[in-house]
TORRO-763550 format. One record per residue (C-alpha): residue number from 1; residue in one letter; x, y, z. Coordinates in nm, 3 decimals, decimal comma. Layout:
REM TORRO-763550
+-----+------+---------+---------+---------+
:  nr : rest :      c1 :      c2 :      c3 :
+-----+------+---------+---------+---------+
: NUM :    A :       X :       Y :       Z :
...
+-----+------+---------+---------+---------+
//
This chain:
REM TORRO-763550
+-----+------+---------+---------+---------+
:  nr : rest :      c1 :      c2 :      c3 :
+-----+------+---------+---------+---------+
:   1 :    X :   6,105 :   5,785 :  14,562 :
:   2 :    X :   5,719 :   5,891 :  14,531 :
:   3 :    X :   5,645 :   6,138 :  14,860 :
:   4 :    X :   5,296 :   6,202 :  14,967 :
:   5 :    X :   5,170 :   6,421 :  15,238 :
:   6 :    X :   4,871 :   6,369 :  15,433 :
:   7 :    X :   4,684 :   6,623 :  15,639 :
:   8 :    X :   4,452 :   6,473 :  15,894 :
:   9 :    X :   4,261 :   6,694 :  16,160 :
:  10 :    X :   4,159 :   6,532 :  16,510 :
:  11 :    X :   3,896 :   6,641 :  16,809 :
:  12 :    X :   4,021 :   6,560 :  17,125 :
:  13 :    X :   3,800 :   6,342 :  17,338 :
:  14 :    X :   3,769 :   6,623 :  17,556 :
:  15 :    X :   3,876 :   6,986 :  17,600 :
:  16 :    X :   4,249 :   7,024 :  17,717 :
:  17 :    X :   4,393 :   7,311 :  17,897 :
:  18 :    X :   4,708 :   7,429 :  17,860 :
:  19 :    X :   4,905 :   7,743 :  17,959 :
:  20 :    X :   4,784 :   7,906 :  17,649 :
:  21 :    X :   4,435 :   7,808 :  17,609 :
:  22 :    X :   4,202 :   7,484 :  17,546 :
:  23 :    X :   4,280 :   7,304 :  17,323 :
:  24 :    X :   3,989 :   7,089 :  17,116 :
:  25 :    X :   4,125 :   6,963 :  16,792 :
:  26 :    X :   4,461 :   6,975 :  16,636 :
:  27 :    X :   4,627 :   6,923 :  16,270 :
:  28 :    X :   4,925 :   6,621 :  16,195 :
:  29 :    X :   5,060 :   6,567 :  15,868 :
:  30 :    X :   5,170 :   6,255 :  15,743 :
:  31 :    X :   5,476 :   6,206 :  15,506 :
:  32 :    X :   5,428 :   5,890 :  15,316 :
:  33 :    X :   5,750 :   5,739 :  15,146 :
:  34 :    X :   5,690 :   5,482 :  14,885 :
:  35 :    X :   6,006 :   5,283 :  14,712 :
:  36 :    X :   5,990 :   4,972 :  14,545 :
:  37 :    X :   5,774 :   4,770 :  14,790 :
:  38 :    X :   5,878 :   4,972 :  15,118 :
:  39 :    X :   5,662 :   5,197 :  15,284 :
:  40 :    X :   5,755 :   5,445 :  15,567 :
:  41 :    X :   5,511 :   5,668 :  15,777 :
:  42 :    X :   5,625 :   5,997 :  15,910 :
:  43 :    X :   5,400 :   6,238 :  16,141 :
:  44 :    X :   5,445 :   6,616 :  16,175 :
:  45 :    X :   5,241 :   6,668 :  16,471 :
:  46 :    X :   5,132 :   7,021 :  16,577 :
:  47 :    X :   4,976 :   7,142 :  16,883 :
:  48 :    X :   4,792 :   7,549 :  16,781 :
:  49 :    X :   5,027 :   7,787 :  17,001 :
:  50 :    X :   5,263 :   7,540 :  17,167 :
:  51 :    X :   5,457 :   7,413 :  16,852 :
:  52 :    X :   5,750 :   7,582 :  16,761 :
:  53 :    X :   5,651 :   7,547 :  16,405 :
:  54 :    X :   5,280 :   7,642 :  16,458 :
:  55 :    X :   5,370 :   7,904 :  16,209 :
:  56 :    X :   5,210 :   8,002 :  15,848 :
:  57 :    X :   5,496 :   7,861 :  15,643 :
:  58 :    X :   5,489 :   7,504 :  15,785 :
:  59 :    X :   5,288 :   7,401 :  15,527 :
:  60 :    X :   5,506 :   7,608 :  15,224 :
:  61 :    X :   5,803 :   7,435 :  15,397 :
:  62 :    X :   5,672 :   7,088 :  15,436 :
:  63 :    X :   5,573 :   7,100 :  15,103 :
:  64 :    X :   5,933 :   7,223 :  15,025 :
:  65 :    X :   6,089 :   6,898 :  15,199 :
:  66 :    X :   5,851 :   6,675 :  15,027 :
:  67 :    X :   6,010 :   6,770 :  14,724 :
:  68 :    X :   6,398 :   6,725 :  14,796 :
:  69 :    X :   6,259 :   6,405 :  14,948 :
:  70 :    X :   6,117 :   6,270 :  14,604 :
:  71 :    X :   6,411 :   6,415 :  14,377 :
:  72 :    X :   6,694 :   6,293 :  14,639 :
:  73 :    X :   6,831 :   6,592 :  14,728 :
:  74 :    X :   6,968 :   6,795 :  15,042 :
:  75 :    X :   6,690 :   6,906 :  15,263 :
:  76 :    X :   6,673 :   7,232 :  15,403 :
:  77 :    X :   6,802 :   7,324 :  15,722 :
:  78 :    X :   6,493 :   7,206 :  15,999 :
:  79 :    X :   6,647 :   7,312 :  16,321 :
:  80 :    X :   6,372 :   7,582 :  16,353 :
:  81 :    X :   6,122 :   7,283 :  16,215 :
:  82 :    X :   6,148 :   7,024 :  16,476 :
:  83 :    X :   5,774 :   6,852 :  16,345 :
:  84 :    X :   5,888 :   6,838 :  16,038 :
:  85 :    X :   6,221 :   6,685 :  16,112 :
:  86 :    X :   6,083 :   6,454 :  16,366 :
:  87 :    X :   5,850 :   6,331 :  16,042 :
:  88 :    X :   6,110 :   6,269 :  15,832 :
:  89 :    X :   6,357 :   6,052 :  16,053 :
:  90 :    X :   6,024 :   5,881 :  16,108 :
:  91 :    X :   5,942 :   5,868 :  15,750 :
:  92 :    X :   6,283 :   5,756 :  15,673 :
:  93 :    X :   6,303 :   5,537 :  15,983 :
:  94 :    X :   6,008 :   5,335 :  15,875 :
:  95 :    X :   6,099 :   5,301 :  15,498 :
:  96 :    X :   6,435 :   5,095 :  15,606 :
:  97 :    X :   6,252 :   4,879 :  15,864 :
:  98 :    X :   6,062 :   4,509 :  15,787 :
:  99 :    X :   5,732 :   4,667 :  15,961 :
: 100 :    X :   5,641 :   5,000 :  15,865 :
: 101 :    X :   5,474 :   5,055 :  16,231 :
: 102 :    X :   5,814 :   4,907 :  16,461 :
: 103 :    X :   6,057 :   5,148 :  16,433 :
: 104 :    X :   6,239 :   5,016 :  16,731 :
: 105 :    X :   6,129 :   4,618 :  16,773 :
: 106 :    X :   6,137 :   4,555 :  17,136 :
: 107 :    X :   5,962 :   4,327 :  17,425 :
: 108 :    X :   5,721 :   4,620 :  17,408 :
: 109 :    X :   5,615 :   4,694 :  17,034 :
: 110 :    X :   5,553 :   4,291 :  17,067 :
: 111 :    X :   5,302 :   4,351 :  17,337 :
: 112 :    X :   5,566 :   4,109 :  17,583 :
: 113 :    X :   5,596 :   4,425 :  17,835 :
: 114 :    X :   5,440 :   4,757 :  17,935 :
: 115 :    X :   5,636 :   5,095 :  18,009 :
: 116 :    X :   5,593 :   5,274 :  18,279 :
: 117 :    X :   5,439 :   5,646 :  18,167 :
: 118 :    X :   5,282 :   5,912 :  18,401 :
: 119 :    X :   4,940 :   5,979 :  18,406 :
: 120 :    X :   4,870 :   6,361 :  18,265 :
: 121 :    X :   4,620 :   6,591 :  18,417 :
: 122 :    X :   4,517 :   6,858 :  18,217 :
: 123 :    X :   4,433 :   7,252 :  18,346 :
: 124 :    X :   4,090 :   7,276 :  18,412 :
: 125 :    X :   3,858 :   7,302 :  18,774 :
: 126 :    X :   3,904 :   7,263 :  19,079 :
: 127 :    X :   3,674 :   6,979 :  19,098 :
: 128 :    X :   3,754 :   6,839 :  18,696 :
: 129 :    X :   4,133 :   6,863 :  18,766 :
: 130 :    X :   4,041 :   6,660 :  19,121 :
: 131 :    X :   3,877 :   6,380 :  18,912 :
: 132 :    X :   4,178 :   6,310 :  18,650 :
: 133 :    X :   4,427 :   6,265 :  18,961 :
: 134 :    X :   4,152 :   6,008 :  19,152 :
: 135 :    X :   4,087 :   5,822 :  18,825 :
: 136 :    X :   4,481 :   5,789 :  18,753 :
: 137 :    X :   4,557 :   5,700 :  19,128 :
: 138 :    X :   4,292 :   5,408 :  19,077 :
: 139 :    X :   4,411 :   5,353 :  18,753 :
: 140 :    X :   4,732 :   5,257 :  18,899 :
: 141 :    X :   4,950 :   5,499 :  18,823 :
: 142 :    X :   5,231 :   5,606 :  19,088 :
: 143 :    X :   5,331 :   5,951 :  18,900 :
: 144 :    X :   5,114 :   6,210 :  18,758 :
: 145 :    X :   5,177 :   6,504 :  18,593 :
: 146 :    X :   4,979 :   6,824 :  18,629 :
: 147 :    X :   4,947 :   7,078 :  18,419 :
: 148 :    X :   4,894 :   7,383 :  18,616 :
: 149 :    X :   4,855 :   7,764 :  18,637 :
: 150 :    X :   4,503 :   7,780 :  18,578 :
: 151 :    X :   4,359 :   7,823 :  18,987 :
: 152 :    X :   4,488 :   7,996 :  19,263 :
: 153 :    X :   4,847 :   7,861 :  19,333 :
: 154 :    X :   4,731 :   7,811 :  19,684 :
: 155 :    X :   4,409 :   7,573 :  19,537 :
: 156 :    X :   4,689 :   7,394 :  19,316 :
: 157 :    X :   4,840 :   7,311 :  19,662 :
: 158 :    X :   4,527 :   7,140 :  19,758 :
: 159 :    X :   4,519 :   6,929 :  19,491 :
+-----+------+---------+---------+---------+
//
């Protein structure tokens, strides 16, 4: 099996806050698994200070997997690598399936239905926290999560 790995950076459309700082980019790699004619897609996604394996050997250990991947042997243990794990079963996932991008074929991944999601508000202002939760009320949504911790509890109340 030929294994590929991808690294792709991404800006965020706007800053995010979270309870350890702003976040305005972030780093995903992609594990691509060619065999035969099959493709599969796997993403390691990290978020800087809230991944559990935001740490300096994810790449060193990525790298690690990609190679057991392409000789067929045991991976390492990735219970302390959940990104990495998650973009293998992906990887793997998407090699077995007819459509490398439907893991899971559904009424939904054929566009027949919608699922219901909650509407995220990041940390920010008073007033820019205020906005997200109008524009997801008139958006439609009926549950909306808020990240706080960054005002006065009593001015999270308000909100």
């Amino acid at each position: 099996m030929k294994v590929s790995l991808k690294k792709r950076h991404f800006q965020f459309k706007r800053p995010s806050g979270t309870s350890r700082g702003i976040l305005t980019e972030k780093t995903s790699w992609f594990i691509v698994l060619e065999e035969a004619s099959q493709m599969g897609i796997g993403e390691c996604s990290l978020l800087p200070g809230l991944s559990p394996d935001d740490r300096p050997e994810f790449e060193s250990t990525l790298k690690l997997v990609a190679h057991a991947l392409s000789k067929g042997e045991s991976l390492p243990d990735l219970t302390t690598w959940p990104a990495i794990a998650m973009g293998v079963e992906t990887a793997l996932r998407s090699l077995n399936c007819s459509d490398t991008y439907t893991l899971f074929p559904s009424d939904f991944t054929s566009g027949i239905t919608t699922l219901p999601i909650n509407g995220l508000v990041w940390m920010g202002d008073f007033d820019i926290m205020k906005t997200q939760i109008d524009s997801l009320l008139e958006a439609g949504y009926d549950c909306i999560k808020l990240k706080i911790g960054a005002l006065n509890f009593q001015h999270e109340l308000e909100l």
